[in-house]
N, C-alpha and C positions, 0 to 999 in steps of 0.2 A: 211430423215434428210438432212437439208442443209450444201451442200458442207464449206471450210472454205473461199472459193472466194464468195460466196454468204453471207456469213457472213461478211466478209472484206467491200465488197459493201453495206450490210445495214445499218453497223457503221457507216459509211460511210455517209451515205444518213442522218439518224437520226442526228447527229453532224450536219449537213447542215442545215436542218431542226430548229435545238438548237439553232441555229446563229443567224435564222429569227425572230425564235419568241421573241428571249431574247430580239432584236433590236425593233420589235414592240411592249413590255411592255417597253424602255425607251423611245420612242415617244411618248406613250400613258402616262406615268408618267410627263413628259415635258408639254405636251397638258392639262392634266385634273387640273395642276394647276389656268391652266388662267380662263379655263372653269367655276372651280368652283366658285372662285373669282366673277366671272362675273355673275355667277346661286344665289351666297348671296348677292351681292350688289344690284339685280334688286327684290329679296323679297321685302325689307322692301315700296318700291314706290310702288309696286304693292298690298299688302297689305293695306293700307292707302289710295289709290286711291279706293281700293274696299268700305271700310269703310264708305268714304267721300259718294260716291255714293250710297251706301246703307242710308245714312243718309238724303239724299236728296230725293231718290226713297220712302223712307214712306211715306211722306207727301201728292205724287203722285200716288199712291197706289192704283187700280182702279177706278181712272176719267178719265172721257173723250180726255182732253189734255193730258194723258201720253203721252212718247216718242214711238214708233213702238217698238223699242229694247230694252224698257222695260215692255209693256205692250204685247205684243209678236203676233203673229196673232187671236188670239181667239181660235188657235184651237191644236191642238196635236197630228195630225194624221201621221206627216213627219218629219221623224227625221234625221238628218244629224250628221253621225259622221266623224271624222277629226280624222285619224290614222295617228301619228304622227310617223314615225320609221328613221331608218336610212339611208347612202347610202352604208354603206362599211360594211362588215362582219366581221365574226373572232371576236366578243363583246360576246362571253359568249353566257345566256339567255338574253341579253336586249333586242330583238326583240322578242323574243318569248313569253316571259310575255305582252307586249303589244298585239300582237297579237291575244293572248291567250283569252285577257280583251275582243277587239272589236270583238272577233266570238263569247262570252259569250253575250255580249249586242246587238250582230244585233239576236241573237236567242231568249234574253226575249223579245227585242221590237218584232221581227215578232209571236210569241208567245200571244202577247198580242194585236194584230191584228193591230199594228202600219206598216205604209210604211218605208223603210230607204233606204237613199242613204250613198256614201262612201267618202269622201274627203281624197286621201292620199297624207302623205309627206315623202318624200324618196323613195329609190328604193325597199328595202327591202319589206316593208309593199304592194307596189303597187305588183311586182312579186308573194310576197305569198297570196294574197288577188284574183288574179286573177285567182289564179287555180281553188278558189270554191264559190267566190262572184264576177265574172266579173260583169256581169248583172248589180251590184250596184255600182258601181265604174261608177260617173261622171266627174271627174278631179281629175289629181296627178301631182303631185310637186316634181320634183326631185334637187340634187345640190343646195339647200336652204342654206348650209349653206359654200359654196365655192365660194371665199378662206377663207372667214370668214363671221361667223353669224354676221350680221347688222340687226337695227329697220326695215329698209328700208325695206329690204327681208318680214320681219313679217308684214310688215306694207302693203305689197302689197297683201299675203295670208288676212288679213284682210278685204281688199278693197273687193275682190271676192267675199269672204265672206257673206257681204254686199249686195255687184250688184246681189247673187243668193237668197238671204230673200228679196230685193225687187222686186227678180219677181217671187216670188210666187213657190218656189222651195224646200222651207220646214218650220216648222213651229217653230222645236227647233233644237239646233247646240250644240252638245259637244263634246271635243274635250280629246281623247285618250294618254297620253305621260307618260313616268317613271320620278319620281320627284328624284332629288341626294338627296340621306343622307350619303351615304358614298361610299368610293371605292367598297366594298365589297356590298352594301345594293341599291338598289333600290326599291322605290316605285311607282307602277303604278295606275295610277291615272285619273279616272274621271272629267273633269271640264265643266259645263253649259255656255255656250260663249253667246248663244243667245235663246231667251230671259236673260238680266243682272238676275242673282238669287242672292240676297245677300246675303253673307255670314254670318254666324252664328257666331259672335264675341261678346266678352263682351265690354260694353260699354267701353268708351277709362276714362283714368285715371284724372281725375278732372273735368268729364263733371256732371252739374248736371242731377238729374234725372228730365226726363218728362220738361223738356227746353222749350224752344218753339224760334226757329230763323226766321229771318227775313234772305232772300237773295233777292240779288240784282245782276243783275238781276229776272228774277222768275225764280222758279226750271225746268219747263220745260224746257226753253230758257240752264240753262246752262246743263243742262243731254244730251238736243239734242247736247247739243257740246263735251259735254267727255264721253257720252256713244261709240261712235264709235271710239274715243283715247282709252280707255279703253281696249275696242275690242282690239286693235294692242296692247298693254301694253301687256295684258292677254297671247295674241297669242306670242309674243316675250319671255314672260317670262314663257311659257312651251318650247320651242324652246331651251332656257338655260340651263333649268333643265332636258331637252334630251339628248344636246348635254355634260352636265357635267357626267350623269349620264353611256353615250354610251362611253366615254373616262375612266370612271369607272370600269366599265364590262370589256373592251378591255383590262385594265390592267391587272386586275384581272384574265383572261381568257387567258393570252398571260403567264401571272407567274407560272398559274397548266402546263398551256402545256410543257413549260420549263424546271418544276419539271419533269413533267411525261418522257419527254426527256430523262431526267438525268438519271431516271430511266430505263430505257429500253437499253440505252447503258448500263450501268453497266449488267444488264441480258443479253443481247448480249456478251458483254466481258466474261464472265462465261462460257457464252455455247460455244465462240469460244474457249477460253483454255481448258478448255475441249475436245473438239472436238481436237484439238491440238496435245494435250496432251496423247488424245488414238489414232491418226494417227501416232505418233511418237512409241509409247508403240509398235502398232501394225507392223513397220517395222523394230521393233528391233526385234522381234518375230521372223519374218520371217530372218532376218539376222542373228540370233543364231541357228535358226532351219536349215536356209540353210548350216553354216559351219558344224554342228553335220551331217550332211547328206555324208557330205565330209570326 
């Protein structure tokens, strides 16, 4: 049984403990406001942009002039996923639901007799990824989003991106991230970067049916020019919905610890009174037994 100086000490330590964490679910409650702000205001562009392009990509729709990045290599034997995680811990599950996703997807594709390599970003994803997929791990990305997430940063992950589909390094690119719906809630999430997949949307609201548009320039000309903005849109705006979602988790995971804190002193406090309570018992004992002896 532990002494009441051992006890003293763990109250102790726990309380210190309680200080940290409360202090890291008020940063992370300060932080996940902007975050989210910034994860709903980049939806609705990124959305509309996919649309738009999807709208243009039918027309293009296996000819010959398609774009590379929408008509894809011809083939589907390499597959590049883009493990999007974090740099800092202490977030709950939100790495590990990711994680969870790309060892689930590098086992159907090799499964399925497909090659895959590893794109990651952050520290997290890259450390646990390397204990039992080094091997497939061709570049990781760390500090992406320090001191603050910019296009710029998503926009250079993009480029790479890019320079590694045109040399012949794989043949589709999807990319692994937690989408925010709410502090408590994460969703982790699949998305096709490369080859462009259009999304599955109902037509937009006052378009007639079976149209027929004329663009100018022609549709190749401008997809070859927003299919690779796209690319950085896409990539930026899982990037957001990481980092709102990782300030999410952290709050959330920082609030149980706190509680749990709380709790643990108070059962501390019990057993030290206690304990207290029968070391005093027990030298009054001996104090009435020693004068009756008298």
């Amino acid at each position: 049984m532990a002494t009441l100086k051992e006890l003293r000490l763990r109250i102790r330590s726990v309380r210190s403990t309680q200080k940290i964490t409360s202090a890291m679910k008020m940063v992370a409650a300060s932080r996940l406001r902007r975050a989210q702000e910034q994860a709903e205001a980049a939806r609705p562009y990124s959305t509309r942009m996919e649309r738009m392009l999807a709208s243009l990509a039918a027309n293009l729709k296996g000819q010959a002039n398609a774009p590379k990045l929408l008509a894809g290599t011809g083939r589907d034997q390499t597959h590049l996923l883009v493990v999007a995680g974090s740099d800092r811990g202490l977030a709950g599950g939100f790495n590990a639901t990711i994680l969870r996703e790309a060892r689930r997807s590098i086992r159907e594709l090799q499964a399925a007799g497909k090659n895959v390599k590893l794109f990651t970003i952050g520290r997290k994803s890259r450390d646990s990824l390397r204990r039992d997929q080094a091997k497939l791990i061709i570049e990781s990305r760390t500090e992406v989003g320090r001191p603050r997430l910019t296009f710029e940063s998503a926009q250079a992950i993009a480029e790479r991106l890019l320079a590694l589909f045109d040399a012949g390094e794989f043949d589709a690119c999807t990319i692994i991230y937690n989408r925010f719906r709410s502090a408590i809630s994460q969703i982790v999430t699949r998305q096709q970067l490369i080859p462009f997949a259009a999304p599955q949307a109902a037509p937009a609201a006052g378009a007639a049916p079976g149209a027929i548009y004329e663009f100018e320039p022609e549709e190749a000309e401008i997809l070859g020019e927003l299919l690779p903005r796209n690319l950085a849109v896409q990539v930026f705006t899982a990037l957001l919905e990481n980092a709102a979602s990782e300030q999410g988790a952290r709050m959330t995971a920082m609030d149980n610890a706190t509680r749990n804190a709380g709790d643990m002193i108070d059962r501390l406090n019990t057993t030290y009174n206690r304990s207290r309570q029968a070391a005093i018992t027990k030298e009054l004992i001996e104090i009435i037994s020693g004068a009756e002896a008298l």
